[in-house]
GULUM-973227 format. One record per residue (C-alpha): z, x, y; residue in three letters. Coordinates in steps of 0.25 Angstrom, whole numbers, plus 5000, padded with zeros to 4 digits. Each point is the difference from the previous one (the first is absolute). Layout:
# residues N
> up, east, north, type
> Z, X, Y, ALA $
...
END
This chain:
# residues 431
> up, east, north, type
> 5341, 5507, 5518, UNK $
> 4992, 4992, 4992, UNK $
> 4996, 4984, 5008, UNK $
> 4991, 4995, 4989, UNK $
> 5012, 4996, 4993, UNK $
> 5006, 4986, 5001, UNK $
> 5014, 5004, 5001, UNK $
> 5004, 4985, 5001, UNK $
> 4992, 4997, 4985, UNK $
> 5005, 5013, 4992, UNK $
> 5014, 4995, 5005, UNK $
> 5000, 4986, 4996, UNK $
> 4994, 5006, 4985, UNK $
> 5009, 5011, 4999, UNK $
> 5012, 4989, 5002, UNK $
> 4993, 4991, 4989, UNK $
> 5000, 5011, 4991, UNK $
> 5012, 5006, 5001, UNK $
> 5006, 4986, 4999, UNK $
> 4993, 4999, 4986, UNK $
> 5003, 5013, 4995, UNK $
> 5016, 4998, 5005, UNK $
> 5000, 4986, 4989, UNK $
> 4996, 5011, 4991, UNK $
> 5014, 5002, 4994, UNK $
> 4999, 5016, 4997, UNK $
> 5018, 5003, 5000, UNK $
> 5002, 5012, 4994, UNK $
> 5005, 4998, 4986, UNK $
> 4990, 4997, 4995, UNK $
> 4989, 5001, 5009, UNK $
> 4988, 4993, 4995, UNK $
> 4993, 5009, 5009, UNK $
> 4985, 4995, 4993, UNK $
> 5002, 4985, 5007, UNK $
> 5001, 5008, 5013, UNK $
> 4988, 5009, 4995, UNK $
> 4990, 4989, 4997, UNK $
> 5003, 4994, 5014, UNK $
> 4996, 5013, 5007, UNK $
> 4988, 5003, 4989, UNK $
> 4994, 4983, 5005, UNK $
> 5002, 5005, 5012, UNK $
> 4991, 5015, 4998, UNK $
> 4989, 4993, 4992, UNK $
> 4995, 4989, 5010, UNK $
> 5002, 5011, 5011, UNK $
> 4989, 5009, 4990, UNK $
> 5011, 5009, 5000, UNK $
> 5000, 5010, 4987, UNK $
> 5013, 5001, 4993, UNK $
> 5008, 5005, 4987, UNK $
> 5014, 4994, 4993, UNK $
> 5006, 5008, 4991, UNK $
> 5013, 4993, 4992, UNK $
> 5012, 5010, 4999, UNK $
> 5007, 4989, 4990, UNK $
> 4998, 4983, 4998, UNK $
> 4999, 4994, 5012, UNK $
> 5003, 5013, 5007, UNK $
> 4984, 5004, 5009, UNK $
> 4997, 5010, 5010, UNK $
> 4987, 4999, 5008, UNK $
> 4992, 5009, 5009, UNK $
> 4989, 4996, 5006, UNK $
> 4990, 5011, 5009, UNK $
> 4991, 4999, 5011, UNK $
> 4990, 5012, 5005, UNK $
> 4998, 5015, 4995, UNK $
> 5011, 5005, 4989, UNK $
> 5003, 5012, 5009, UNK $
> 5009, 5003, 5010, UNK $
> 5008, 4984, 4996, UNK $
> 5011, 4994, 5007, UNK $
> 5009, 4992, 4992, UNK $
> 5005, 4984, 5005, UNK $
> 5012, 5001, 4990, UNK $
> 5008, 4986, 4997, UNK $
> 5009, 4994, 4988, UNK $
> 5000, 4988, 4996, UNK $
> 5013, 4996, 4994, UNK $
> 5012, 4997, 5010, UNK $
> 5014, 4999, 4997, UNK $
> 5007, 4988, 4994, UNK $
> 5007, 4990, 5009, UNK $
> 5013, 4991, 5002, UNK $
> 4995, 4988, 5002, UNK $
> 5013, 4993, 5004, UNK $
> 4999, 5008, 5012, UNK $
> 4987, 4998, 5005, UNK $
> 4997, 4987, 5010, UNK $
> 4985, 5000, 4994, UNK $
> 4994, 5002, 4988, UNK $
> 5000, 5015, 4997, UNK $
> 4986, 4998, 4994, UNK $
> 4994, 4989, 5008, UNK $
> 4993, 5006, 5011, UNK $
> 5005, 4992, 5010, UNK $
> 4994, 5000, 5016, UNK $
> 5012, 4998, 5009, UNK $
> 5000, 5003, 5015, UNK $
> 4989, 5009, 4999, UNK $
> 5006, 5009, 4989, UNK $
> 4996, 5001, 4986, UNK $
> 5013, 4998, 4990, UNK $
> 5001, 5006, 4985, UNK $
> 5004, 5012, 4991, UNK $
> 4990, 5009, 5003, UNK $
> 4997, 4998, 5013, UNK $
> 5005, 5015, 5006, UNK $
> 5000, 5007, 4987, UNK $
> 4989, 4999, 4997, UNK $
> 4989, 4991, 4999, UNK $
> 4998, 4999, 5014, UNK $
> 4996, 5013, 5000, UNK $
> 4993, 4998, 4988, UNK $
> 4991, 4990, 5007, UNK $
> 4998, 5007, 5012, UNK $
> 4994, 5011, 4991, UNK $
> 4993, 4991, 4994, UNK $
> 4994, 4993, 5011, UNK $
> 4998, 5014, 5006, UNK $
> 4989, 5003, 4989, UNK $
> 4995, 4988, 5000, UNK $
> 4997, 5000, 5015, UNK $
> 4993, 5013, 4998, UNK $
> 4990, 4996, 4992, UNK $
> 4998, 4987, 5006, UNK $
> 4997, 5008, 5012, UNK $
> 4991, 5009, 4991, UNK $
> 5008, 5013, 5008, UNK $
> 4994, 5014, 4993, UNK $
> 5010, 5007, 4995, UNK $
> 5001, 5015, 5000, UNK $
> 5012, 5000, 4991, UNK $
> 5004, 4992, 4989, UNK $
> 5009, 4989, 5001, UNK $
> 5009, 4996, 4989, UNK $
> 5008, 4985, 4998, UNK $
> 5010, 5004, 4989, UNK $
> 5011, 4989, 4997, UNK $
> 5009, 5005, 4988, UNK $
> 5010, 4993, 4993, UNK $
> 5016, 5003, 4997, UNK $
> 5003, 5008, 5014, UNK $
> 5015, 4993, 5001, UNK $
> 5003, 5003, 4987, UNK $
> 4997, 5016, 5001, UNK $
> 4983, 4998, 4998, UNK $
> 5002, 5002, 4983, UNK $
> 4986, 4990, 4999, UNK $
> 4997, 5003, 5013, UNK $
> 4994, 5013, 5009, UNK $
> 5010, 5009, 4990, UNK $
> 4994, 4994, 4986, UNK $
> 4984, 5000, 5010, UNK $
> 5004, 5016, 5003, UNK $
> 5000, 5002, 4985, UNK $
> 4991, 4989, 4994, UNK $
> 4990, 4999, 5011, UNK $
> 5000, 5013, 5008, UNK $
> 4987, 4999, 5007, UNK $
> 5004, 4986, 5008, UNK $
> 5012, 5009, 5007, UNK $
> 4988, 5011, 5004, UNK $
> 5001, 4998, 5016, UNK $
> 5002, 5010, 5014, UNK $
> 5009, 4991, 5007, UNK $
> 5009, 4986, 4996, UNK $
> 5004, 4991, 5009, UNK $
> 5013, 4990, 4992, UNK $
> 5012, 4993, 5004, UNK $
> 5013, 5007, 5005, UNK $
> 5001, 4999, 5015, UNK $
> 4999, 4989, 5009, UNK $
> 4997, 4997, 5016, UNK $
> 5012, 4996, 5007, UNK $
> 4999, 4992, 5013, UNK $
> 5012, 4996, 5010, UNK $
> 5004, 4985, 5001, UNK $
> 4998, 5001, 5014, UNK $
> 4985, 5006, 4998, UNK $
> 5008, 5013, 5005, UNK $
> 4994, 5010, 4992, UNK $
> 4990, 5001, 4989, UNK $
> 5000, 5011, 4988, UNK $
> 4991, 5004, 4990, UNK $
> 5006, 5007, 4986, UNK $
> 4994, 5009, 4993, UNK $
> 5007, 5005, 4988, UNK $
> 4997, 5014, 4996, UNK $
> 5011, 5001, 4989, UNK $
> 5012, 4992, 4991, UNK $
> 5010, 5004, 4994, UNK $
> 5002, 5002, 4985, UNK $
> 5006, 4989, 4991, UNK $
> 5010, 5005, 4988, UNK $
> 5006, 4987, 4994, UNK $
> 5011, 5002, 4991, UNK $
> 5009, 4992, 4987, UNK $
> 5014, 5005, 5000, UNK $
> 5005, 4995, 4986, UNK $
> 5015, 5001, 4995, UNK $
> 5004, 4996, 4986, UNK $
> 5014, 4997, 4998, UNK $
> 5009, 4993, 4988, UNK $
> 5000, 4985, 5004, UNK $
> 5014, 4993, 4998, UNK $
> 5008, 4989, 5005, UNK $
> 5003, 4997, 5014, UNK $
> 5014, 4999, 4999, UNK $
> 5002, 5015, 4993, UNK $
> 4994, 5009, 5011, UNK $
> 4997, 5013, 4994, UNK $
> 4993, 5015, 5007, UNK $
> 4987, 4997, 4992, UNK $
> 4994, 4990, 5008, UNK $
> 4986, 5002, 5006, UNK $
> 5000, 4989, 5010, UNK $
> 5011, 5010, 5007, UNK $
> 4992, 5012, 4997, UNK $
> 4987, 4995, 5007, UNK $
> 5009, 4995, 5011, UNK $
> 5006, 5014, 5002, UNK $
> 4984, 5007, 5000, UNK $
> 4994, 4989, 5009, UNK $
> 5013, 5004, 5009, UNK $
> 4997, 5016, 5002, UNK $
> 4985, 4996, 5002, UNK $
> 5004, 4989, 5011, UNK $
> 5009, 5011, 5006, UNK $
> 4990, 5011, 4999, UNK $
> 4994, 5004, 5015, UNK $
> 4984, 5003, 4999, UNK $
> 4999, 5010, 5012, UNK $
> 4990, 4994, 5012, UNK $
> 4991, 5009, 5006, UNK $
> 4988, 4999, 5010, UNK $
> 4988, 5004, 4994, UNK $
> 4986, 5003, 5008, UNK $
> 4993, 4987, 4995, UNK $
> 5013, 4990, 5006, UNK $
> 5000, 5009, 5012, UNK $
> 4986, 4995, 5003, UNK $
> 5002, 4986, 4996, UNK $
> 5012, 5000, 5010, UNK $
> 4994, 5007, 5011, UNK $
> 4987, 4988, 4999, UNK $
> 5009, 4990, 4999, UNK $
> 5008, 5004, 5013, UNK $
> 4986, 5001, 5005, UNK $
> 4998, 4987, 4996, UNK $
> 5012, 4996, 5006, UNK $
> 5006, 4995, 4986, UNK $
> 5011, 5008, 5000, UNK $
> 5009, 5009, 5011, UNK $
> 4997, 5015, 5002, UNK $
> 5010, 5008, 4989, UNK $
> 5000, 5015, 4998, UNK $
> 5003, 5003, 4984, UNK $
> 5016, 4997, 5001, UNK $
> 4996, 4987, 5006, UNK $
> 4992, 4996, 4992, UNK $
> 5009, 5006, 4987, UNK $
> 5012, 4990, 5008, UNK $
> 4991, 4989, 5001, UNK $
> 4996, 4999, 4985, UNK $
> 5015, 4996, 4998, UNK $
> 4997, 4986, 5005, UNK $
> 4985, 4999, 4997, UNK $
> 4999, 5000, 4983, UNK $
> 4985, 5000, 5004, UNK $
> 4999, 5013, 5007, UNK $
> 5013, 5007, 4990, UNK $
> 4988, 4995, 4988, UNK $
> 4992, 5010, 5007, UNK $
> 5009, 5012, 5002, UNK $
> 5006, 5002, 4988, UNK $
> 5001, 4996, 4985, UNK $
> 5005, 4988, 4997, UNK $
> 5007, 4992, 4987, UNK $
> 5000, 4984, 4999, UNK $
> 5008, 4995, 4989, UNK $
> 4992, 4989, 4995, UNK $
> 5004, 4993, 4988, UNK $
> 5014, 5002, 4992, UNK $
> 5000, 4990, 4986, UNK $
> 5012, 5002, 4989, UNK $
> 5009, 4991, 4994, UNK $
> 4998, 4986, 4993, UNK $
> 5013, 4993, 5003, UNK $
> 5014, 5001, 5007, UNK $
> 5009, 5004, 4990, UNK $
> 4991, 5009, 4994, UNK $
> 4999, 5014, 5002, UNK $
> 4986, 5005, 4999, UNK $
> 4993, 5009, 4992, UNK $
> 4989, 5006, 5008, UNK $
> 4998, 5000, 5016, UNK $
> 4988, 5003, 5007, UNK $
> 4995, 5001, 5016, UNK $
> 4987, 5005, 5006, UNK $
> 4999, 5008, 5012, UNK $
> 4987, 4999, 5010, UNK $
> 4998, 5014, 5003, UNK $
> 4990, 5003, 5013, UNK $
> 4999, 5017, 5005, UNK $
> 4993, 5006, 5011, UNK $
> 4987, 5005, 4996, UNK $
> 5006, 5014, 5000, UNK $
> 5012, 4996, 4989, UNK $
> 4997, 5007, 4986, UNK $
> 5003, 4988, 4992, UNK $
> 5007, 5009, 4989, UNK $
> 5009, 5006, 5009, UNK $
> 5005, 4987, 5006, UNK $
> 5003, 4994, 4985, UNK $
> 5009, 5013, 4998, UNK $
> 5007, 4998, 5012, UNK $
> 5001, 4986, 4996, UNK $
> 5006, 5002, 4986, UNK $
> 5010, 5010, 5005, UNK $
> 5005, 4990, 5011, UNK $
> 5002, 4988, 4987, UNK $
> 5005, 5011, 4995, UNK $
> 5004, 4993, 4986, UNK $
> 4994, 5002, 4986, UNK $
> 5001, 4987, 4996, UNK $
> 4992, 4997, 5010, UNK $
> 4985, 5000, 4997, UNK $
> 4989, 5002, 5010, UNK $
> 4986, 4997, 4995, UNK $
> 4987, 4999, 5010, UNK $
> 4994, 4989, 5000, UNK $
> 4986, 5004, 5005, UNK $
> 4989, 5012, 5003, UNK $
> 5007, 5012, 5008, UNK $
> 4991, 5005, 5012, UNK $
> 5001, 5007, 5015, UNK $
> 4995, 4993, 5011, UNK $
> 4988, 5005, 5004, UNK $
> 4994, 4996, 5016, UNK $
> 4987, 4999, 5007, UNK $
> 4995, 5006, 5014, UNK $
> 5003, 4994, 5012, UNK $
> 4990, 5008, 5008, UNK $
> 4987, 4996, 4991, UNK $
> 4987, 4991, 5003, UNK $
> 5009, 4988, 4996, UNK $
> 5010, 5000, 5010, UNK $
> 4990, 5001, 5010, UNK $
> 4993, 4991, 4998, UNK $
> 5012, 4991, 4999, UNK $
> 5004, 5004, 5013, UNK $
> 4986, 4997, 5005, UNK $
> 4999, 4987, 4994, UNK $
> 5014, 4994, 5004, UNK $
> 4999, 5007, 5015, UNK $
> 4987, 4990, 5001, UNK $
> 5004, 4988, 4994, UNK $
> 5015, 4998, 5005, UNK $
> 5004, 5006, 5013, UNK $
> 5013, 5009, 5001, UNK $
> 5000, 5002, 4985, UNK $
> 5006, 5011, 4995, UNK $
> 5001, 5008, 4986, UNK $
> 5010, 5005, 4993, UNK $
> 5000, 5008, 4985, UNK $
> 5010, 4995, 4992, UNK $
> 5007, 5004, 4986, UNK $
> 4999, 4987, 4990, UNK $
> 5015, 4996, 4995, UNK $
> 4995, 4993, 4987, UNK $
> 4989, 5008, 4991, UNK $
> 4984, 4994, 4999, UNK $
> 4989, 5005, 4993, UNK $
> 4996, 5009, 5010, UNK $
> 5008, 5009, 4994, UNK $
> 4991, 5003, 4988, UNK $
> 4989, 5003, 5009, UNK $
> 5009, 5009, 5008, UNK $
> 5005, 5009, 4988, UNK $
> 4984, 5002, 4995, UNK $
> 4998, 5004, 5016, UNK $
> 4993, 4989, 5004, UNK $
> 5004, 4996, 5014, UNK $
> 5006, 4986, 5000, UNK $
> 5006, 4992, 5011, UNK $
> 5009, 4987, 5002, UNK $
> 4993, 4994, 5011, UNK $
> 5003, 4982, 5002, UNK $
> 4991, 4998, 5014, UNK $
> 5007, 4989, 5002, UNK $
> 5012, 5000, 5011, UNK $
> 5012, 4992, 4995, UNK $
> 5012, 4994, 5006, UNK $
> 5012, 5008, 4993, UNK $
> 5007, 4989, 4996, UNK $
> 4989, 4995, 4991, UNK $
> 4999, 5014, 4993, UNK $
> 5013, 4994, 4993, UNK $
> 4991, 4991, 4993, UNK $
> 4995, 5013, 4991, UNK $
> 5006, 4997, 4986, UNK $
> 5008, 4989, 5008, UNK $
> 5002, 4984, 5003, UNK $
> 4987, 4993, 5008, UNK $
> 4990, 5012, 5001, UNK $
> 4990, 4997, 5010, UNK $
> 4988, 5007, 5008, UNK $
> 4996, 4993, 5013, UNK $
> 4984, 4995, 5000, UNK $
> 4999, 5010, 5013, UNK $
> 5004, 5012, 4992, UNK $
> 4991, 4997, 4988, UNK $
> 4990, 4999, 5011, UNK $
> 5004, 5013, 5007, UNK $
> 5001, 5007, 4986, UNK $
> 4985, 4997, 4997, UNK $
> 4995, 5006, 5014, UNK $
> 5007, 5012, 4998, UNK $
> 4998, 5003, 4986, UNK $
> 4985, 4998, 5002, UNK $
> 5000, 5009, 5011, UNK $
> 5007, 5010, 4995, UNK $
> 4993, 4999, 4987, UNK $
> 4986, 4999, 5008, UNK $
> 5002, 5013, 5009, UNK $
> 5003, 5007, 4986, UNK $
> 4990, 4997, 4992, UNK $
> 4988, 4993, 5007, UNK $
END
């Protein structure tokens, strides 16, 4: 481990900064992504760290900014915009970046900007350090990512292809997970996700008055679809990936010891674990009709749809048509179609992984894990480029329901312990 380095210093600067970059208000729509750009490119240039912005649309800036040879590079991979918030709901400002019992508050804070500033502050303490570095290292911090990446690493894998050329990425999509009582301690390290298909079921109908009901009405047609759809069992089953995950988390004493049928059992009253064994449908918004007495004219819902990496996406919106079965009932996809892709789990990165947690936090185990919601990693992973969810920070899981959520916090102690491991990691990789 590296003892030249004033822990106690980087931690205080890395809470300023993320405190800075969290009043930066980045809620996706619109995004605005270039404030939180020319925040991290002040930050590159008095650091004499070279950079590049590339503007996917107004207001819309990507940045990557490299250190060391142009060979063999691992990529720090962030986003910069966050999701929007309800304030009503929150006991702080959302964009305030308030200190409060030693945890830093704000939209951003788990997803993602902490680890955006651990990344950062990762680079920068390499080359304060003056560390030689055998391979590259890459600080790449991309627009649009939870909107589906349009002026982000999508639009950068056409636009600008050379800033995604990189051996190994390291993004968001699993986090560390520690016992209230100090129990248990494990690291995740997310090797695949699943694949997005977000869908618009449309019915047009003949609008009329209220008090004359008639067979026409598409209020009654969509109601009838989203039924079938509610109604429709996706089929759970234990892949090899979640049967690891399991098996480290028993391990790690997070969960009980369950054979496949156990497992299956338990999903049934754990919608985290059922996410991961199985497709699943989330009807999301429903909007028709303008007044009581009113029969409408057009009816319209959306369906968030998440499959296992192995789902053929065109085969699940067959299946998914002939369950509505209804021609009046139109389905039209609202984004890119793509199977999941995954990483190895037996590869230099996981080792050293394992190394670095196994020193820096006693009894810590690790454990793969399939990502629920999509990242950019995925675009990575379908050009074959190994790309891993990996949040070195250990979180209570009651705080994970801050992600997209009310009060969203990071403790200062996890900022801290995200840094030391994320140096490390990156250290023994490249130096």
């Amino acid at each position: 481990m590296n003892d030249s380095i004033d822990w106690d210093g980087a931690a205080r600067e890395a809470t300023e900064l993320l405190a800075e970059y969290l009043r930066i208000d980045t809620s996706n729509p619109p995004g605005n992504e270039a404030i939180a750009v020319d925040f991290l490119a002040r930050i590159l240039a008095k650091e004499g760290v070279a950079f590049e912005v590339a503007e996917s649309a107004p207001g819309r800036s990507n940045l990557i900014a490299r250190l060391g040879p142009t060979e063999r590079v691992v990529t720090l991979l962030n986003h910069t915009d966050v999701v929007p918030v309800e304030r009503q709901y929150w006991d702080m400002d959302p964009f305030g970046g308030e200190v409060r019992d030693g945890f830093l508050y704000g939209r951003g804070t788990l997803d993602m900007k902490s680890m955006g500033i651990i990344e950062l502050m990762t680079l920068v303490l390499l080359k304060r350090q003056r560390v030689p570095l055998r391979r590259g290292l890459a600080f790449l911090a991309a627009a649009d990512e939870e909107a589906g990446s349009d002026f982000g690493v999508s639009w950068l894998a056409e636009h600008r292809p050379d800033w995604l050329t990189s051996d190994l990425v390291i993004n968001e999509g699993a986090y560390g997970l520690s016992q209230k009582d100090g129990a248990g301690y494990v690291f995740q390290v997310a090797v695949s996700e699943k694949s997005p298909v977000w869908v618009e079921l449309t019915v047009t109908g003949r609008p009329g008055h209220g008090s004359v009901p008639h067979p026409d009405n598409c209020a009654e047609h969509l109601v009838r679809a989203l039924t079938r759809v509610a109604n429709w069992n996706q089929e759970l089953r234990m892949t090899p990936l979640m049967r690891a995950h399991l098996d480290a988390m028993t391990k790690a004493g997070f969960a009980p010891a369950m054979d496949d049928t156990g497992a299956l059992r338990a999903a049934g009253r754990a919608p985290g674990l059922r996410a991961r064994l199985g497709n699943s449908i989330s009807l999301t918004t429903v909007e028709t009709g303008i007044k009581v007495n009113v029969i409408p004219a057009v009816a319209r819902a959306t369906l968030d749809c998440r499959l296992l990496p192995d789902v053929r996406p065109e085969a699940f919106l067959a299946e998914l048509k002939a369950v509505i079965d209804d021609d009046r009932v139109s389905v039209r996809v609202l984004n890119r179609l793509y199977e999941g892709a995954g990483s190895p789990f037996d590869g230099e990165f996981v080792r050293v992984v394992r190394e670095v947690i196994t020193e820096l936090v006693e009894g810590a185990h690790l454990a793969p894990e399939l990502t629920t919601g999509f990242t950019d990693s995925r675009i990575y992973r379908l050009r074959g480029v190994p790309a891993y969810g990996f949040m070195p920070c250990l979180v209570d899981p009651e705080d994970l329901a801050g992600i997209h959520g009310h009060n969203e916090r990071i403790s200062l102690e996890n900022l801290r312990l995200g840094m030391q491991v994320l140096y490390e990691v990156v250290r023994r990789l490249c130096a």
